[in-house]
N, C-alpha and C positions, 0 to 999 in steps of 0.2 A: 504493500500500500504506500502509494506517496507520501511523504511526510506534509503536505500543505493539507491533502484532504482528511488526514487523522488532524489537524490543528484545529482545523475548521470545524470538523466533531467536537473536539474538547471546547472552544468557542460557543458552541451552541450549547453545549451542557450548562457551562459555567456561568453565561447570561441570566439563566433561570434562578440563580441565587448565590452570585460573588458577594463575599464579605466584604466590607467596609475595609477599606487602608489597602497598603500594599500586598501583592502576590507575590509571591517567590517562585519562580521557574526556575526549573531543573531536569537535567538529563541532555539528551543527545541531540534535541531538538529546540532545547528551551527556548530560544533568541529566537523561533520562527512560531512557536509557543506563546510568549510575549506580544509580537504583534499582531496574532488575531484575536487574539483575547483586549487586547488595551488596556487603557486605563493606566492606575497606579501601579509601576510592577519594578523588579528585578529579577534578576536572569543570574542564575549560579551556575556557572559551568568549567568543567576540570578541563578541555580541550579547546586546543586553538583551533581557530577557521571558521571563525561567528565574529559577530562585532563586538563580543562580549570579551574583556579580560578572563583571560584562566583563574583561576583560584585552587588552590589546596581544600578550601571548606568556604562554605558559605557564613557571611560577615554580614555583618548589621542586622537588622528586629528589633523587636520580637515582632514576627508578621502574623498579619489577621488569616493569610491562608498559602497555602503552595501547590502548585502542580507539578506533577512530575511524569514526566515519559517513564514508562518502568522500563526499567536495563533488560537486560538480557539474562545474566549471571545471577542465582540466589547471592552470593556473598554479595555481589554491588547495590542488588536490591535495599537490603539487610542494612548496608550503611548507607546509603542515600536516606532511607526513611530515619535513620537517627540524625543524619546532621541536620534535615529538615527538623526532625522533632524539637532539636536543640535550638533551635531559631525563632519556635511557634509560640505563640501563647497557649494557652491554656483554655480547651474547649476550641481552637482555631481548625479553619476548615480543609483539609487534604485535598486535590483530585487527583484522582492514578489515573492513566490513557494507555490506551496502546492499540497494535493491532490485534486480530482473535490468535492470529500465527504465531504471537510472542508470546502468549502464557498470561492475556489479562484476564480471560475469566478464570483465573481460580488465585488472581492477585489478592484479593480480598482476604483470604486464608493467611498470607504475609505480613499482615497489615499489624494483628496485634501482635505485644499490648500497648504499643504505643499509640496507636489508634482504634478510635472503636466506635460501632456501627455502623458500620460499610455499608452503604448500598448501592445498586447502580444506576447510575444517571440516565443513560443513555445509549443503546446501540443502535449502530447506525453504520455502514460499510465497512461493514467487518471488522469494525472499532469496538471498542468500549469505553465509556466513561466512568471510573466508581467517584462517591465521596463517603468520607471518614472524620472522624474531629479527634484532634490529639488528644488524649487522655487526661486526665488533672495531677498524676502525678505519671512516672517515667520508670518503671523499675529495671535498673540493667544497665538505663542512656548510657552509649559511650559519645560523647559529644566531643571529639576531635581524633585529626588524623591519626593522631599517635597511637588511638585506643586501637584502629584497625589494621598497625603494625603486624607483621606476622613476619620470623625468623626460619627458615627451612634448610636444606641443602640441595645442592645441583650437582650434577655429574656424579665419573666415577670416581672421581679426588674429595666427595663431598665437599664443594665447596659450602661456606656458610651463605643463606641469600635473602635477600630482604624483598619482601613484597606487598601488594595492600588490593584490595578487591579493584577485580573491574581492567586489570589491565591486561596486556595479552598474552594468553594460554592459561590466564589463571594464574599466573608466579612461577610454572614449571616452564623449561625448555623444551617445544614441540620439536618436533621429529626434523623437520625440514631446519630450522637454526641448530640443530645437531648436526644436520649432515653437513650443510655450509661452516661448522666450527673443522669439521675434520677434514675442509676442503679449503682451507682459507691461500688465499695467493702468499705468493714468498712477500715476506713484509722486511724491511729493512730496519738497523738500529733505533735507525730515528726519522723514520720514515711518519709521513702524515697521513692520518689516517680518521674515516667518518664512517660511522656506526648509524645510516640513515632507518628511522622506524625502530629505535633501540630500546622497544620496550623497558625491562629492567637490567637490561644493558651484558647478557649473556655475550654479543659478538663482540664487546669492546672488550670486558675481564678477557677473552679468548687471543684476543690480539695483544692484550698489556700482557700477557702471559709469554706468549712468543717474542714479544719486542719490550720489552720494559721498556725502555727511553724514547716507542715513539712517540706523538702527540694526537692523542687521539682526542676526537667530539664524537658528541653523543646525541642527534636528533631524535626529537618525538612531539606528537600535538599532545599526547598527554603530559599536562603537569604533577598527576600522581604517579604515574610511570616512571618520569624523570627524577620523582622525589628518593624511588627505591633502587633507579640508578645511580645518581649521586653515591648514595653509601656502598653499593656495590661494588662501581667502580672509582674510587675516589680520585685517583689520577687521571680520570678525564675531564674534558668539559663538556658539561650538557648544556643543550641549549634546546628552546620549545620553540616550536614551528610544523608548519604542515608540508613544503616543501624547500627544496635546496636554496631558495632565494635568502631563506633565513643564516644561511653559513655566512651572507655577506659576501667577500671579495676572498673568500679561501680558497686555494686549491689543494687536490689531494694527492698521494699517490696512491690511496686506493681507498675506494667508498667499497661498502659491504651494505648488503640490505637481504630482509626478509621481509618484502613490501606485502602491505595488505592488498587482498584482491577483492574482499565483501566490501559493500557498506549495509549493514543490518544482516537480512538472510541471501540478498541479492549479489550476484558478480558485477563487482567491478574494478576495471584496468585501469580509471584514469590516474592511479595515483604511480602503478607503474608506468606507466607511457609517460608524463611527468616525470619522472624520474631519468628514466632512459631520456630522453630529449633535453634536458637540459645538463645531464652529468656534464657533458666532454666542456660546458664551459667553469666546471670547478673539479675538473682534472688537471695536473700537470702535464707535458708532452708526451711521458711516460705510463701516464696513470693508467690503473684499468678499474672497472667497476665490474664484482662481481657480486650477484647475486642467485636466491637459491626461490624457487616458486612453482605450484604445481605445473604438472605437465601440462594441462590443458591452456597456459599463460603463451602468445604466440609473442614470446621477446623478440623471436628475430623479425618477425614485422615491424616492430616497435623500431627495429632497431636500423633497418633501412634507410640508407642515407644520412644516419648519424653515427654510427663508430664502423669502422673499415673491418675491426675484428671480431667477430661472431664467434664464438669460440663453448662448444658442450662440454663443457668438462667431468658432467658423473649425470649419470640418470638412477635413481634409484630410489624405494618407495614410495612414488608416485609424483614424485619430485625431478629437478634440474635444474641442475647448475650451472649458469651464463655466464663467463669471462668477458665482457665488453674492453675494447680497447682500441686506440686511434681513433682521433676524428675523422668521416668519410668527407 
């Protein structure tokens, strides 16, 4: 489902009885959320590529009510609705949205104890709208990022790993940034190096491993992502952004990526084809850009007329690995 025609759902819901003062939006669509709705509002959102500031947690309240896209993940669910709850007054009004495909009718089940009497608003194209009112007291609230810290390990050296709902794979290393770690290009001393989509920063720890002294950065649109990179990898630099424009005037000798291919349950390339098309102007003359993405991803189209070297370097569990290199 489109994201403007689920907005427009929740719009019509909420007309029928918005509380007084400001809303709080939140989720993956908040900022497109905000403006069909109107009125008094802000917009909490953890990712860049909205006109909305990133935030770690939502700031300011206490608000008279909040909408929220439901996520995807129980765990992101789970802490969105406390940092909301931590913001809300007392008796204030919730609305949960989504499509039927995401798991909104049986969100209501999610909701306590920190809210309570759910019911639903509205269905209407294969949407749903619930509403809830925060409860008078909070048993449990964990109201800030720290409380949804979580410490784990990774690999087979058990590394120690820091992570926090909601980012990609869940905190674990999926299968395809394992095979891209055991296929990484030859990396030099002090070679420069960019970790594009670096979730909680698995490819960069992988590189600082092999090259301790090069300089590596660390992109991602998540600012919670980047929070549990940071301590991961503490010798890099992160930086938030949705594409390479954000590095500035860098160049590399070599970008590594395990680019997203969804947005929601849907495929899509534009953020590799973005990627590929603009790499070769933050590579060095040298540089290569390699990444690792399902089979069904047609890089070497992408990759037509912008790097000279198309290069397979492993195919294997349903994956492959791109070495791009030379500008065409």
């Amino acid at each position: 489902m489109q994201d403007g025609g689920l907005t427009e759902v929740l719009a019509e819901a909420v007309a029928a009885g918005r509380p007084d003062g400001y809303l709080l939006f939140a989720g993956e669509d908040a900022d497109t959320a905000s403006r069909a709705v109107g009125g008094r509002r802000i917009v909490w959102s953890r990712r860049a590529g909205s006109p909305t500031e990133p935030q770690l947690w939502p700031s300011g309240g206490p608000f008279a009510g909040a909408a929220l896209r439901l996520p995807r993940a129980r765990e992101e669910i789970d802490m969105s609705l406390h940092a909301l709850a931590s913001v809300m007054t007392s008796g204030a009004t919730l609305f949960v949205y989504g499509p039927n495909s995401e798991g909104i009718r049986s969100a209501a089940d999610k909701l306590a104890p920190l809210f309570e009497d759910p019911e639903t608003l509205l269905t209407k194209r294969h949407a749903r709208v619930l509403k809830a009112r925060r409860a008078d007291t909070l048993p449990g609230l964990r109201p800030t990022l720290s409380d949804w810290r979580t410490e784990g390990v990774i690999g087979a050296a058990a590394t120690p790993w820091v992570s926090y709902p909601g980012v990609f794979a869940g905190g674990r290393v999926d299968e395809g940034t394992m095979l891209l770690v055991r296929n990484l290009p030859p990396i030099g001393p002090q070679a420069a190096c960019l970790d594009f989509g670096c979730g909680t920063g698995p490819l960069a720890r992988a590189i600082h491993e092999v090259a301790q002294f090069a300089a590596i950065d660390m992109l991602d649109a998540d600012i919670v992502a980047l929070e549990a990179a940071r301590e991961n990898v503490p010798a890099a630099r992160a930086m938030l952004g949705t594409g390479l424009s954000a590095c500035g005037p860098a160049r590399y000798d070599v970008i590594v990526s395990n680019p997203p291919i969804h947005r929601g349950s849907d495929l899509d390339f534009n953020v590799v084809q973005r990627l590929v098309s603009k790499a070769p102007q933050h590579l060095k003359p040298s540089g290569v850009l390699r990444l690792v993405v399902q089979q069904t991803v047609p890089v070497p189209l992408f990759a037509e007329g912008v790097f000279a070297g198309v290069d397979l370097v492993v195919e294997e569990q349903g994956y492959r690995i791109w070495n791009l290199s030379g500008a065409a």
